[in-house]
C-alpha positions as CSV (number, residue, x, y, z in Angstrom):
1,X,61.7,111.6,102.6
2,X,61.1,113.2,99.2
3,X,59.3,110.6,97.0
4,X,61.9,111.7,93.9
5,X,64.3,110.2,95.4
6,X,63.0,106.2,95.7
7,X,63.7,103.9,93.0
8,X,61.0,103.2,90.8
9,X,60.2,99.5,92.6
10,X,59.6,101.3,95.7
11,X,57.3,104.5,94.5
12,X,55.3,101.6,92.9
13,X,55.5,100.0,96.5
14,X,54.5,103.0,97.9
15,X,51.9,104.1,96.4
16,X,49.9,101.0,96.5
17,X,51.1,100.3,100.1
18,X,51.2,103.8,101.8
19,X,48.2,105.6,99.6
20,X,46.1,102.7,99.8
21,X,46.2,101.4,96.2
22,X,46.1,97.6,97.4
23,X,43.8,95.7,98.5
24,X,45.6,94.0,100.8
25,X,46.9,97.3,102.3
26,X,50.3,97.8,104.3
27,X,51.6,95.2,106.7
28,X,53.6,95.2,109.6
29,X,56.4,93.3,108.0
30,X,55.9,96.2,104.9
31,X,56.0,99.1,107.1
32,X,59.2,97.7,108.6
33,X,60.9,97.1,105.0
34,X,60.0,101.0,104.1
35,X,61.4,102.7,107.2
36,X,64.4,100.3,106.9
37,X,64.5,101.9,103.5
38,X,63.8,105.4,104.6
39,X,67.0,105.2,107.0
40,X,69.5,104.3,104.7
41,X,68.8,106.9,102.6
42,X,68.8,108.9,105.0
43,X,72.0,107.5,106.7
44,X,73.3,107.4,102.9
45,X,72.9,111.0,102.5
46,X,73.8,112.2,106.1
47,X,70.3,114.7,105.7
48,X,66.4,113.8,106.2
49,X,64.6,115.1,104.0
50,X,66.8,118.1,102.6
51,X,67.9,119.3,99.0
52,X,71.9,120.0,100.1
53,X,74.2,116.9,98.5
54,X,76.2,115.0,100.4
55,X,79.5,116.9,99.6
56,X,77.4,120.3,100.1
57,X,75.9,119.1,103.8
58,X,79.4,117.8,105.2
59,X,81.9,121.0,103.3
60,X,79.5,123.5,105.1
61,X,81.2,127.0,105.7
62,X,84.5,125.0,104.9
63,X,86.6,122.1,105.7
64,X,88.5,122.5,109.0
65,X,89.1,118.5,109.4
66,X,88.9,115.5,108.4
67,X,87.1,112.4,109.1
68,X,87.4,111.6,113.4
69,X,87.0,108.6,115.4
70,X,85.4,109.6,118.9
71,X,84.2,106.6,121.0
72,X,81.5,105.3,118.7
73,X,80.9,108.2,116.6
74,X,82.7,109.7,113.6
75,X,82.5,113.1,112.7
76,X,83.6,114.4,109.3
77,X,84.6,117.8,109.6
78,X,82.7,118.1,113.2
79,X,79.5,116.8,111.6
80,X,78.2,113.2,112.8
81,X,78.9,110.3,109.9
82,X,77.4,107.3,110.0
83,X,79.5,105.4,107.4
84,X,77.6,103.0,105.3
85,X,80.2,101.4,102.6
86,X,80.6,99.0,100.2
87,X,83.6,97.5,98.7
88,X,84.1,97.7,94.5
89,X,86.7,96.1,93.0
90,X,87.1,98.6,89.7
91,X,89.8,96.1,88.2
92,X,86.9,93.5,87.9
93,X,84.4,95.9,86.3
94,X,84.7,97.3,82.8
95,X,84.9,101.0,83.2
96,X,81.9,101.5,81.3
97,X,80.0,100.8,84.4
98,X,81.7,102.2,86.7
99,X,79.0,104.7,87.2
100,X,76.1,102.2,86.8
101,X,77.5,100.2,90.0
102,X,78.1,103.4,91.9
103,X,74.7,104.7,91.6
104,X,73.6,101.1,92.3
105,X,75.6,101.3,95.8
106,X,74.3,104.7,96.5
107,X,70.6,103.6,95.5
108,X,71.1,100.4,98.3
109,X,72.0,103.0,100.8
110,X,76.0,103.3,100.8
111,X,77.2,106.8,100.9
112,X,81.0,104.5,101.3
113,X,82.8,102.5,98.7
114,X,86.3,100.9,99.9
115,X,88.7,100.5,97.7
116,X,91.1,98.0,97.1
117,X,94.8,98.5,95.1
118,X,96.1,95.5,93.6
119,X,99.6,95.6,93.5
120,X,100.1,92.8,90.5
121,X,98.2,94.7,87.8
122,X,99.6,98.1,89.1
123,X,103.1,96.5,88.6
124,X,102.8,93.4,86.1
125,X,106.5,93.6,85.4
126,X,108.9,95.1,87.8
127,X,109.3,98.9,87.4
128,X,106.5,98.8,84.9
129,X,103.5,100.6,86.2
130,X,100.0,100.7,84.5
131,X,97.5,103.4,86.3
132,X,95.2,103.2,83.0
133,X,97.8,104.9,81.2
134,X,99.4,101.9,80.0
135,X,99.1,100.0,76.3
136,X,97.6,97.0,77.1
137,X,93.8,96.1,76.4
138,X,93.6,95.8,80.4
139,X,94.7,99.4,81.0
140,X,91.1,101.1,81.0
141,X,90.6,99.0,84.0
142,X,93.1,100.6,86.2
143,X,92.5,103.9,85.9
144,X,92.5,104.4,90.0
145,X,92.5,108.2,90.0
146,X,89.3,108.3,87.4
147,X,87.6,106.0,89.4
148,X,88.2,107.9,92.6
149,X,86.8,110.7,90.8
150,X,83.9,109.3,90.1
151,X,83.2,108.3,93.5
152,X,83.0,112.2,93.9
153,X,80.7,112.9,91.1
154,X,78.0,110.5,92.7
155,X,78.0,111.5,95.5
156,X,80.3,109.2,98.0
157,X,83.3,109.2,100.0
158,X,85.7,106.6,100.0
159,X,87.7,104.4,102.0
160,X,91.2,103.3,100.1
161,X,92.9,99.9,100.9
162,X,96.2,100.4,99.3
163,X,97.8,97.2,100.5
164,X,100.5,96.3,99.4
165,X,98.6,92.9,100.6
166,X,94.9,93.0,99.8
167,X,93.6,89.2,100.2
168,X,90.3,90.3,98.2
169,X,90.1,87.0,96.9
170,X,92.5,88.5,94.4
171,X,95.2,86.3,93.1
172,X,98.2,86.1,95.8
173,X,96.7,88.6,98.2
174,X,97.7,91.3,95.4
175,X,101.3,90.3,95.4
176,X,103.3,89.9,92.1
177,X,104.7,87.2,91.3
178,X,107.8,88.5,90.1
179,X,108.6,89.3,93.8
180,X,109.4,85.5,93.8
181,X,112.2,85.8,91.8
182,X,114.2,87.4,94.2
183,X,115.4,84.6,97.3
184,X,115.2,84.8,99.7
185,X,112.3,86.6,100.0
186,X,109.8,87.0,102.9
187,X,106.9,89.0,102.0
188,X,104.6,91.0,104.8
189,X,107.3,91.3,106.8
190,X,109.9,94.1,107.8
191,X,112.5,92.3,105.1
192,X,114.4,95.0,103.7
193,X,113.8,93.7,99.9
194,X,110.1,93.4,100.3
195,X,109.7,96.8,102.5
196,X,111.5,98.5,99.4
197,X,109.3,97.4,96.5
198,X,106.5,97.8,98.8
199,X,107.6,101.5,99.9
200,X,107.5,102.1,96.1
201,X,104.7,101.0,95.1
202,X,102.6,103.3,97.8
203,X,104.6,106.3,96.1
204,X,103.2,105.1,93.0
205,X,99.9,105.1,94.4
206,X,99.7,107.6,96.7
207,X,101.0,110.4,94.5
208,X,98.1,109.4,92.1
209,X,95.6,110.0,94.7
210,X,96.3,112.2,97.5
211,X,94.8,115.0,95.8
212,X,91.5,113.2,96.1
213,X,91.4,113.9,100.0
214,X,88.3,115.4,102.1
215,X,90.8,117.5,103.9
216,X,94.7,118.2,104.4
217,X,95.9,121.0,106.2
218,X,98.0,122.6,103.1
219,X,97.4,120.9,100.4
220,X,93.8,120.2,98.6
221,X,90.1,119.5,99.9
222,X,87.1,118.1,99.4
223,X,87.8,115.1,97.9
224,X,86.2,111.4,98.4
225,X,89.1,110.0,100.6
226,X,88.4,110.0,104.3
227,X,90.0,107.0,105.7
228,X,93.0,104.3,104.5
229,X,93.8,101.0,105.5
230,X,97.4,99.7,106.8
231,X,98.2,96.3,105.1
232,X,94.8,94.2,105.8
233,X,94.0,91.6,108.0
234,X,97.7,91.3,109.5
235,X,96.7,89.8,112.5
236,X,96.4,87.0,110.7
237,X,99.6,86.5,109.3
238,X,101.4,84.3,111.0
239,X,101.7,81.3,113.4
240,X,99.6,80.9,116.8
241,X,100.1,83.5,119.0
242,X,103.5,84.2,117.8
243,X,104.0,87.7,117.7
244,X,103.3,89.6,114.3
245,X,106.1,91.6,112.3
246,X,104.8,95.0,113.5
247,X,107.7,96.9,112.4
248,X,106.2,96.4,109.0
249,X,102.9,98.1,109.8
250,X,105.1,100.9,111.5
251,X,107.0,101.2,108.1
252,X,103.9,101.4,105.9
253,X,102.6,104.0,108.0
254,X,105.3,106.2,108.2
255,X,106.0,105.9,104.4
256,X,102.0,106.7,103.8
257,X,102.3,109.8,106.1
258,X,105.6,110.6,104.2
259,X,103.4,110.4,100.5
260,X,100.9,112.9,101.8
261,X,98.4,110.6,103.1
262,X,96.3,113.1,106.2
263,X,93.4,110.6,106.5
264,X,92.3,109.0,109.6
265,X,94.1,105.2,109.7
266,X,92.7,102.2,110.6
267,X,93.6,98.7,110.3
268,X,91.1,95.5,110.0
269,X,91.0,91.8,112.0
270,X,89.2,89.6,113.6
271,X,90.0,90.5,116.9
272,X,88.0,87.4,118.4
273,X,90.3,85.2,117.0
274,X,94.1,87.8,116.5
275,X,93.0,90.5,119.4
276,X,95.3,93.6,118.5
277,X,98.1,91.7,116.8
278,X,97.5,93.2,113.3
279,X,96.7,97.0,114.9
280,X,99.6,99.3,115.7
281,X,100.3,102.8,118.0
282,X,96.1,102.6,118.8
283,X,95.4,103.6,115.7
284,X,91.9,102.6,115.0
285,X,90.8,99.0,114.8
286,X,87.9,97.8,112.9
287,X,86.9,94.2,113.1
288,X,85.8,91.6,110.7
289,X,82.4,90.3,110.9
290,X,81.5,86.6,109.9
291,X,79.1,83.6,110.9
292,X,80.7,80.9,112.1
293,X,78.5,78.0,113.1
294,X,77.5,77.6,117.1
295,X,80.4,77.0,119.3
296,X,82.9,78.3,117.1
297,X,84.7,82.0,117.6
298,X,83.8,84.9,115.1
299,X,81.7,88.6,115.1
């Protein structure tokens, strides 16, 4: 791989390991950490050792589709992807380094960032919206389609977790508060109240970034989007094994198809301990990986 492209800690490493610059020379344990390296860079970039950009490698000739799901491969626009992401939370960065952490995620390896939306500092006050157009001091921070953007001029794709629940460790899974003024109310659920302020938010949303796809059949390309989330983590929502609202999932999916969304869906749980109780019409299912101490269930 083209020494240019290392960080500086590692040409250092290098040169004194590879080139012979130590006295202690290369060990195993070395040589392991610098191929490690070498492959995610490579993985990050989708090319070995070539001058083409991520964008310019997977684009090609053109972009015929999208990003695919194929047994254990995906293929973005018929080439092989090996998705390496991250997840950034742009609300809980200044925007002023917004690019510093994205070329810090690209120089770890990621050629992925996934992206959460929180729904109560979209909407702080009902029918108020704020997408960094807004007049408070807090406005610069959620900016979605600039930071979407940026993802693009570095180099990336992205994965987008619109919600409307997030968990992210994000005050009330992302939920405004305000919905509690309304009772009842019963929120992830197919409750006609909740479905409505949920269906609008996604139009909010959605019409603010689905120009920022890798590919649509009539509408715009190239763009850092390839795949977006349904709710998150439904599985777990819920008591036991009684079975999950999955009308709801089938109502955010039609009204993300309806805004324009052509990505490839996917939904995420811990299937060891939910199965397929959060995932709906096989779309695909991605599982959540933890460690959980010896003789406990987990991935």
């Amino acid at each position: 791989y083209p020494l240019c492209a290392l960080p500086p800690t590692t040409k250092q490493w290098y040169q004194r390991r590879v080139h012979g610059e130590s006295n202690t020379g290369a060990t195993v344990m070395d040589l392991k950490f610098f191929s490690f390296w070498i492959f995610l860079l490579s993985c990050s970039s989708g090319i070995l050792g070539g001058d083409l950009s991520l964008y310019e490698y997977f684009q090609g000739d053109g972009i015929n589709e999208g990003l695919t799901a194929n047994g254990d491969e995906f293929k973005l626009n018929g080439k092989d992807l090996k998705i390496l992401s991250g997840s950034l939370h742009y609300f809980r960065v200044h925007p002023s380094f917004w690019k510093t952490r994205l070329q810090q995620y690209k120089a770890a390896g990621l050629n992925t960032v996934d992206v959460y939306v929180p729904w109560n500092l979209h909407e702080p006050q009902r029918g108020e919206f704020d997408f960094g157009g807004g007049s408070s001091q807090f406005s610069p921070f959620l900016n979605l389609t600039l930071f979407l953007e940026m993802i693009r001029e570095e180099d990336m794709f992205a994965l987008l977790r619109p919600g409307p629940y997030i968990c992210g460790e994000w005050e009330f899974g992302g939920l405004p508060s305000w919905l509690l003024h309304d009772h009842p109310m019963y929120f992830r659920s197919s409750f006609g109240p909740y479905q409505e302020r949920a269906e609008i938010l996604l139009h909010e949303i959605i019409s603010r970034v689905k120009h920022l796809q890798f590919y649509t059949e009539s509408g715009s390309k190239g763009g850092p989007l390839i795949m977006t989330q349904i709710e998150n983590e439904f599985g777990n929502y819920g008591y036991g094994d009684h079975p999950r609202d999955k009308e709801h999932l089938k109502f955010l999916k039609s009204v993300l198809r309806q805004e324009g969304i052509e990505t490839l869906l996917f939904t995420s749980d811990t299937p060891t301990l939910t199965g397929d109780w959060g995932n709906i019409d096989y779309e695909l299912m991605t599982a959540n990986f933890s460690r959980r101490r010896q003789g406990t269930q987990g991935i």
